[in-house]
N, C-alpha and C positions, 0 to 999 in steps of 0.2 A: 504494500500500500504506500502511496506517495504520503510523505507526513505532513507536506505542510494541505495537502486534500483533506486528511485526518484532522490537521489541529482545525481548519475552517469548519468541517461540519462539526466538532464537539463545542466550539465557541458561538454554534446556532443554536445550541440549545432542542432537548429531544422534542419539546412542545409542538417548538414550529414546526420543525422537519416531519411532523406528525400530522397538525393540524392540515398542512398543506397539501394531503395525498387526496386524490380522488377515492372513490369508494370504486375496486375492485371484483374478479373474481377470488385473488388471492385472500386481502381483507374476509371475503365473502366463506372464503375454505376454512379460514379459521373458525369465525363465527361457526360455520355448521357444525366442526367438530364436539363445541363447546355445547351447542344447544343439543347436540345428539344424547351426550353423559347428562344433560338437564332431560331429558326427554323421558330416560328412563331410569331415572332417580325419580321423579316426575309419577310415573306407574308406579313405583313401589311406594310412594307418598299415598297414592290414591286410592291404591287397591285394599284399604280396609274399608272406605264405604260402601265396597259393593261383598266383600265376605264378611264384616262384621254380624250380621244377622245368621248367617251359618255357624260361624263361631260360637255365638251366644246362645244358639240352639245346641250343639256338642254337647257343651261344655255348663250346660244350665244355668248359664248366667243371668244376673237381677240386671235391673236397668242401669244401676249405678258401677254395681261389679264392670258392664259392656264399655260406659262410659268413662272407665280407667284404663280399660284396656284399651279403649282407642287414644288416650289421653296420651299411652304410655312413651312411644316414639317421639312425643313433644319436649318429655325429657330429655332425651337425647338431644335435640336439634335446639336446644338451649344450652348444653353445653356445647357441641360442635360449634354452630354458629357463634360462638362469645369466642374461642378457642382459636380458630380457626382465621379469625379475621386479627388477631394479635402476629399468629404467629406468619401471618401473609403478611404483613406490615412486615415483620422482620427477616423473614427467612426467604420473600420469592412467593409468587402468586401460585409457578405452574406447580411447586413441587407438595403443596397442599393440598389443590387441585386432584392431584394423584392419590393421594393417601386416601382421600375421601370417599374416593370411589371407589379402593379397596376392603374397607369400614361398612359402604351400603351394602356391597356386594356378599361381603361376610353374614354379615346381619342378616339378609334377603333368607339366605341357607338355611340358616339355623333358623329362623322364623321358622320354614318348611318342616325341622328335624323335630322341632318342639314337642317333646310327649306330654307339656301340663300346661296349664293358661299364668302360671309362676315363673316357668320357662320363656315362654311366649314372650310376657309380657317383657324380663328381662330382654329377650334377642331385638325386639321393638326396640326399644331402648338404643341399642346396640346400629339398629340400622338407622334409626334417628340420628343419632349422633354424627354420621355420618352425611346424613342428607344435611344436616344443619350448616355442617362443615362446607359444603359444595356451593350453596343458592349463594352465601354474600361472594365468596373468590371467582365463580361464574361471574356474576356482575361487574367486578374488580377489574377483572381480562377483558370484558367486553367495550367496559362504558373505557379503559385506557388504548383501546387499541383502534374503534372506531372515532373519527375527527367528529368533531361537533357538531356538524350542519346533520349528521347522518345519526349521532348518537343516540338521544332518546327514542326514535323508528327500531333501531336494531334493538336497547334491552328491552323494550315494549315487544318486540319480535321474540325474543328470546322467553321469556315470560309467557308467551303464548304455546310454547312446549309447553309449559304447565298444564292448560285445558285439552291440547291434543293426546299429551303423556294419560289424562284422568282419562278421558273417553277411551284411547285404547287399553287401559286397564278393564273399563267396563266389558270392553267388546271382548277381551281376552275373556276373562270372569264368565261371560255370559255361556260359551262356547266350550271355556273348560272347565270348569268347576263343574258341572254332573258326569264329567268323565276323568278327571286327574283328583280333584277335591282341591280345598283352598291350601291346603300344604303344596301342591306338585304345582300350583301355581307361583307360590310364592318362592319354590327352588326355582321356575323357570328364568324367574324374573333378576335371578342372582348371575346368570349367567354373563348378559351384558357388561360386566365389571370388569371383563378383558381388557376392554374398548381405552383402558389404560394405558395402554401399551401404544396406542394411535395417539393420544395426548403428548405422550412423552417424547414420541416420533416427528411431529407435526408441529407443536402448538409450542410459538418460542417463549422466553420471557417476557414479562411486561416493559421497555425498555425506558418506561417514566420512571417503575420503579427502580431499575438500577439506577437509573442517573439522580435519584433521591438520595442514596442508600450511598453517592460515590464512587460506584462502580464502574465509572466513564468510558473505559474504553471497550469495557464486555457490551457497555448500552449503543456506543457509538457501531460495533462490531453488529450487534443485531438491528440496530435501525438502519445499517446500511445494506441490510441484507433483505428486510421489509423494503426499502425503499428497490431496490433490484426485483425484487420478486413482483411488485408493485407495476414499476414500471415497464415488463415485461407482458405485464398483463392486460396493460392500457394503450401500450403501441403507441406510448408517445414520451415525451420528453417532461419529466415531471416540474410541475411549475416553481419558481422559487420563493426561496426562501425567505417570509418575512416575519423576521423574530421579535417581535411585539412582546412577548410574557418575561417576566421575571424571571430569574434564575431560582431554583425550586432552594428551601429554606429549609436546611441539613438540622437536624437536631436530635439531639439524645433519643434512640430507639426505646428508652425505658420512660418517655414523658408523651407514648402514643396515646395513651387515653385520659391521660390528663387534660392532653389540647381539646379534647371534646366538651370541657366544660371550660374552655378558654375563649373569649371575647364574643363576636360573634357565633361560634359556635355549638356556644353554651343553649343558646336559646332551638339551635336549630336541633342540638339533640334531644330537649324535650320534648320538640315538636315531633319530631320521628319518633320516640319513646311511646308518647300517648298514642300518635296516630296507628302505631304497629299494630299497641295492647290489644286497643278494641277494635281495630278492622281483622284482628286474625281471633279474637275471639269469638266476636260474630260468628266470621267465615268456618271457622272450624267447628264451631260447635253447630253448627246446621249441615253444612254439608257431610260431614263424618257420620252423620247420622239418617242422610237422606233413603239411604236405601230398607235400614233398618225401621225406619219408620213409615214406608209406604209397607212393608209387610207387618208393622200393628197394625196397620191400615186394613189387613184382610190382602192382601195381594200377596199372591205369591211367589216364592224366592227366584225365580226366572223372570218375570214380572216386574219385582220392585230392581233389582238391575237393568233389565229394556228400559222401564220409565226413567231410570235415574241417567244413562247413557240418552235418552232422548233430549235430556232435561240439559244436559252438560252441551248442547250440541252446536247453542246461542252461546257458551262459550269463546267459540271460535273467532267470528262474526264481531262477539266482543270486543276480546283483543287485539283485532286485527283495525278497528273504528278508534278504538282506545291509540294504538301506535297511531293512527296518521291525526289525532285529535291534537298529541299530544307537541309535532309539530306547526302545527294550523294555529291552536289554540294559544298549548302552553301547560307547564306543567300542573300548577296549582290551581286554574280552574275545574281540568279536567280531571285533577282525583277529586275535586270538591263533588263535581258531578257525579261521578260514577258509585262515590260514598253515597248519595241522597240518595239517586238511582236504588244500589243493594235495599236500602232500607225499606223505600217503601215498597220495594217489590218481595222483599221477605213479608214483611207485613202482609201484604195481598196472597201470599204463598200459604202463610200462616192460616187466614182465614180460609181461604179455599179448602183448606184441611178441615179444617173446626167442622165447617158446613157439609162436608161431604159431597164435593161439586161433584160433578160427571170430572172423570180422568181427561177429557177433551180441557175442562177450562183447569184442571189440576197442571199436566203439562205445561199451558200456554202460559200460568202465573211464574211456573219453576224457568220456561224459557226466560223468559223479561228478569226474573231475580239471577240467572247463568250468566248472564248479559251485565249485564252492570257489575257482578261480581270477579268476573276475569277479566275487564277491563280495569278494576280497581285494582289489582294482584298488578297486571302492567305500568299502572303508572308507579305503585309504589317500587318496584323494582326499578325505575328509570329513574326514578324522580333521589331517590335515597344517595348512592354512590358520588351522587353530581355535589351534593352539598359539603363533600369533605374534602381537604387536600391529597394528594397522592402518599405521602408519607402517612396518614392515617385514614386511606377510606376504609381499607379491609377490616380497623377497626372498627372504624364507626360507622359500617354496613353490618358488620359483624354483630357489635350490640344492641343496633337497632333488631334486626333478625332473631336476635335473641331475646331480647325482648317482649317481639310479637311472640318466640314460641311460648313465653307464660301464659298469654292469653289464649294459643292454642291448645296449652295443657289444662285451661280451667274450661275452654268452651266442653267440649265431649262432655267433661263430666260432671258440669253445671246441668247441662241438656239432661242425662241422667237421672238427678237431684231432682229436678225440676220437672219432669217428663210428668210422674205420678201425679204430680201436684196440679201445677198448671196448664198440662194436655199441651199438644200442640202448638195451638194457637199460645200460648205464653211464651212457649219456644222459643216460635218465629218472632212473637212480639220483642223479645231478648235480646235476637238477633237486630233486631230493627233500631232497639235505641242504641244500641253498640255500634254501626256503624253510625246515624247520625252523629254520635259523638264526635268521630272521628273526622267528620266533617265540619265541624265548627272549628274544632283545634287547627284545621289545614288552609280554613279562610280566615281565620283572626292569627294566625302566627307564622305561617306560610311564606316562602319567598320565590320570585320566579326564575329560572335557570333556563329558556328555553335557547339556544341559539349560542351561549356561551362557550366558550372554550373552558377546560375542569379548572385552569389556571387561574383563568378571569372570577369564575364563583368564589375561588379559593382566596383571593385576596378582594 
């Protein structure tokens, strides 16, 4: 390498040299890699709303005993996610990234092998901690490797594995559970954890993070090899360089979560705190429970999986209005939206329950509450990573995530609790002020990121 080529592009700074790229197919092969390992972490997240009620028949489970066992993986993904985003702040995005997936894939196994619901719930635990570990560092690689004009499209893209991941869990469930049972489902789904070995292959370092970290010439080494691969792919001559950002602001890797309750920051991690709690407690404690609760309903276990796979299906549709909202619009009206959206449409879900509608206006309520609920799952994944600097997003993606998973460990088994007491329709109603909540906290403390570079937000 000619050095004085070398010392030009390190004194650009990895920002610009990044900002500057067009959106590729290369860009694009990354991304897919990353959303594939999300895709089907994604199914094994999912796939106890449609065997939960199998389960709980087994195993003669109370509605509370159900609602711990669904709860139980949220443990897990409270620790991974807190964990996980410390030690990507320290150690490197990709090589977290890995382990992670080595953790769900384990878990997935044994979940299968389990001969007690003590067991069970232990190996839950076990693949939890694992998925915990994977959602903030997915987002970490994605929102630093995609430039700004394209960012929040692609992790609103990315986040939308989530509802394709849930539905092919359904479809899987539906097709093999009366012929494998929910154990040879849940060994099947451990297999995917190969797909490691394509990460490790493929997918390079973050190279903002190295040039945080000081690592300048391994960063300069890989963002000149993005930029080659880049421009290989574009058939043209890559535009230049106009280094407008700061030089990124080195500091003690032991004072990463500290800066989250430092100036600025302070306020925006409450914001994500609260917004996490009660949009994933909502979320979780409805939807974990949707399949098992169309067969209290009287439907049958083939049945309440079709309707709950039909139901997920406005999912799609969702997050896909959600990503291009989120550029048109912005970020913070469109969670406010799609927060109000969930609510009243659980509510309407709720009653449609109570009343015992025809399954025609049952579905159409659960479409419209799918809809707004996986478009809200998009923006907070887009909208979270953007608000922290590079030397502490993985944290404080990480805590925020962790966070939300308290909430998704009280939603199941609050539902549970509450199931006896106040039926259905209290449920839904639960779910309904839990996400309102979470909407007021995003329009009165909320800040807008749309179009910025991570740099610009950063300072």
């Amino acid at each position: 390498m000619d050095m004085s080529a070398g010392s030009l592009r390190l004194s650009a700074g990895i920002a610009a040299r990044l900002e500057r790229l067009p959106m590729t197919g290369y860009q694009r092969s990354l991304f897919g890699i990353i959303a594939t390992a999300w895709f089907f972490d994604s199914m094994d997240l999912g796939l106890m709303t449609f065997v939960l009620g199998s389960i709980k028949a087994e195993f003669g489970l109370s509605a509370a005993q159900a609602g711990l066992l669904a709860s139980a993986s949220f443990l897990g993904m409270f620790a991974g996610a807190a964990s996980a985003g410390m030690l990507a702040d320290r150690y490197g995005r990709k090589p977290v990234f890995q382990i992670s997936m080595i953790f769900w894939g384990v878990g997935s196994l044994m979940c299968g092998l389990a001969d007690s619901v003590t067991a069970l719930m232990l190996y839950r635990v076990l693949l939890g901690f694992g998925m915990g570990m994977e959602f903030p560092i997915g987002l970490s690689m994605v929102s630093e490797i995609v430039p700004a004009k394209s960012r929040g499209k692609y992790v609103a893209i990315l986040e939308g594995f989530w509802p394709i991941g849930f539905i092919a869990a359904g479809v899987l469930t539906y097709f093999l559970l009366p012929v494998i049972g929910w154990r040879g489902i849940f060994i099947a789904l451990s297999v995917p954890a190969i797909f490691v070995f394509v990460v490790r292959r493929r997918v390079p370092e973050s190279p903002r993070w190295l040039e945080e970290v000081g690592r300048d010439r391994e960063a300069d080494r890989i963002m000149a090899n993005i930029e080659h691969h880049v421009q290989r792919a574009s058939g043209k001559p890559l535009p230049p360089v106009d280094d407008t950002f700061a030089p990124p602001q080195r500091r003690a890797r032991k004072a990463l979560f500290a800066e989250l309750w430092h100036g600025p920051y302070a306020k925006r991690t409450l914001m994500l705190w609260a917004v996490w709690f009660f949009a994933l407690l909502g979320y979780y404690g409805l939807t974990t429970w949707l399949g098992a609760l169309l067969q209290q309903a009287g439907y049958a276990v083939t049945k309440s999986v079709l309707y709950t796979v039909y139901i997920s299906l406005a999912g799609i549709p969702g997050f896909l209005f959600s990503a291009w909202l989120l550029e048109k619009w912005g970020r913070k009206p469109t969670c406010a939206l799609m927060l109000i959206g969930s609510a009243l449409a659980a509510y309407a879900y709720g009653q449609a329950a109570v009343h015992r509608l025809p399954v025609e206006q049952l579905i159409a309520a659960g479409l419209c509450m799918q809809f707004f609920l996986f478009g809200m799952w998009s923006v907070l994944y887009a909208y979270t990573p953007e608000l922290y600097p590079t030397r502490s997003r993985g944290t404080g993606s990480g805590f925020a995530s962790s966070i939300g998973r308290v909430g998704s460990l009280a939603g199941p088994y609050l539902v549970g609790v509450l199931l006896p007491v106040a039926g259905q329709g209290g449920v839904f109603t639960m779910g309904a002020l839990s996400f309102a909540v979470a909407a007021v906290v995003v329009l009165l403390f909320g800040v807008e990121t749309k179009g910025k570079a991570l740099e610009e937000v950063s300072h």
